[in-house]
C-alpha positions, 0 to 999 in steps of 0.5 A, spaced: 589 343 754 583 347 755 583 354 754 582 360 758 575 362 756 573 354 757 575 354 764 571 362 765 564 359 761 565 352 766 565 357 772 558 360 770 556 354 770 559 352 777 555 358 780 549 357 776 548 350 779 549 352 785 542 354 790 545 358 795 541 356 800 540 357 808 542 351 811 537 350 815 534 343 820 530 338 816 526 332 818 531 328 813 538 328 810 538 324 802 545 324 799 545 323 791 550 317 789 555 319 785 563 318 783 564 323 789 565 322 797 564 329 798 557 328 798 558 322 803 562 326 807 558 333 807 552 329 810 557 326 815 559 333 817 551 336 817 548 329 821 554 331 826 552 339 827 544 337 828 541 338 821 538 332 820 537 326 825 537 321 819 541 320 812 539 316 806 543 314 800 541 313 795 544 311 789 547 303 784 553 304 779 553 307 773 558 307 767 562 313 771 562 309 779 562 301 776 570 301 777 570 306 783 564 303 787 562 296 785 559 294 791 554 301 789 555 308 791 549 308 797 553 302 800 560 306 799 557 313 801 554 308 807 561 306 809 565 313 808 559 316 813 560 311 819 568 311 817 567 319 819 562 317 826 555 317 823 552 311 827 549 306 823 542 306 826 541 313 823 543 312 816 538 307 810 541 305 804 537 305 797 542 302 792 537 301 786 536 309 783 541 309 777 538 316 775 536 323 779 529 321 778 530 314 781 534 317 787 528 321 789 522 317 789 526 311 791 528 315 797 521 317 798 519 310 798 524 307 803 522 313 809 515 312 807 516 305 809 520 305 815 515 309 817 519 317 818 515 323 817 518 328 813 516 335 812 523 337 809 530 334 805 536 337 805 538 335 799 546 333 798 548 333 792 555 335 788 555 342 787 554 342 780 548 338 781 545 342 786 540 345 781 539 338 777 536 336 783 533 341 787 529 342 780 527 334 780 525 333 788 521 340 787 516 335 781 516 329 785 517 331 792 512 336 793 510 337 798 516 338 802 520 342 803 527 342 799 534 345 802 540 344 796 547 342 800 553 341 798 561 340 799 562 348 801 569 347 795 571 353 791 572 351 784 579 351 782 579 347 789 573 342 788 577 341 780 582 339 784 580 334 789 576 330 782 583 330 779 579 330 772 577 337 769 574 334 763 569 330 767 567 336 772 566 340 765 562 335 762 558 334 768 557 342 768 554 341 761 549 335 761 547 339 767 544 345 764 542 340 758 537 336 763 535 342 765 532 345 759 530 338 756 527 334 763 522 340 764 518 338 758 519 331 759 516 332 766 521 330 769 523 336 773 520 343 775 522 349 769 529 353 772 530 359 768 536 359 763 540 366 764 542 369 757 550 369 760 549 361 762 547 359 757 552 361 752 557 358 757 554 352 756 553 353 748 561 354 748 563 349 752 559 344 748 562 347 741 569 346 745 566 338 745 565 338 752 559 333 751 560 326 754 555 327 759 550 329 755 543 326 755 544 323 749 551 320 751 547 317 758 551 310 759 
């Protein structure tokens, strides 16, 4: 049973992880691999309504999506989006990224190669991500510009559609650990931690919320 006080922290963690950012048009769209489709999904609805004429997905397997998606999150992202209409020709694959840092230069690479300008990315992520990944592309991808993108799901309703509110409330944890160690490592650009934030965070990883801490990356 998680208690009340657990499902308040993990809902300032929800919100903090999340840019708010205008949508806006972008050179291309880039959908982070994970266990969830709604990334899929999410970059589907945005290439429909005109916000960006190419998606790449990015992303291997991982300890979390090696049964859910064994041929490989960008392979299955790829088949979700054109199950949804997406026409091949607009979507590139880089299955090899096993982490954030790896989906972002990766994906750099392959649209370098195919010979795409890009001035700007929307990112795609799960929405607990958006931070992790916005603070990561903004280091190795400088100089464009980053617009964070997510499935617009409300956090009871998000909880729901995963089926798992341990894993969401691990993942909310190792998120804002990254955060506060990744900077240093020069893996990303610093974001600041409010004070409320991290005392979320500090509960809920004294409630054993720690699977998906750095240390326990699989």
């Amino acid at each position: 049973m998680i208690s009340e006080q657990s499902w308040a922290d993990a809902r300032v963690l929800w919100d903090y992880h999340q840019m708010q950012h205008e949508l806006r048009p972008c050179s291309v769209a880039i959908g982070l691999g994970s266990h969830d489709l709604s990334v899929a999904d999410t970059a589907a609805d945005l290439y429909k309504r005109g916000m960006a004429p190419l998606i790449v997905f990015t992303g291997a397997t991982s300890a979390t999506t090696r049964e859910r998606m064994p041929r490989g999150e960008a392979v299955h992202y790829r088949e979700r989006a054109l199950e949804l209409g997406v026409p091949g020709s607009a979507v590139l694959i880089e299955p090899e990224a096993r982490n954030t840092g790896e989906n972002i230069r990766f994906s750099r690479a392959l649209l370098e190669e195919s010979g795409a300008e890009v001035g700007s990315v929307l990112l795609i992520t799960k929405p607990y991500e958006e931070r992790r990944a916005y603070a990561t592309a903004r280091k190795l991808w400088p100089e464009v510009e980053i617009v964070s993108a997510s499935a617009p799901m409300e956090f009871d309703d998000y909880i729901r559609s995963i089926g798992d509110a341990r894993l969401v409330f691990d993942m909310l944890v190792g998120a804002v650990q990254r955060l506060q160690l990744y900077p240093a490592q020069g893996f990303m650009i610093f974001q600041s931690v409010p004070g409320e934030v991290a005392a979320a965070y500090a509960r809920l990883s004294s409630a054993g919320f720690t699977r998906r801490l750095a240390s326990n990356d699989a």
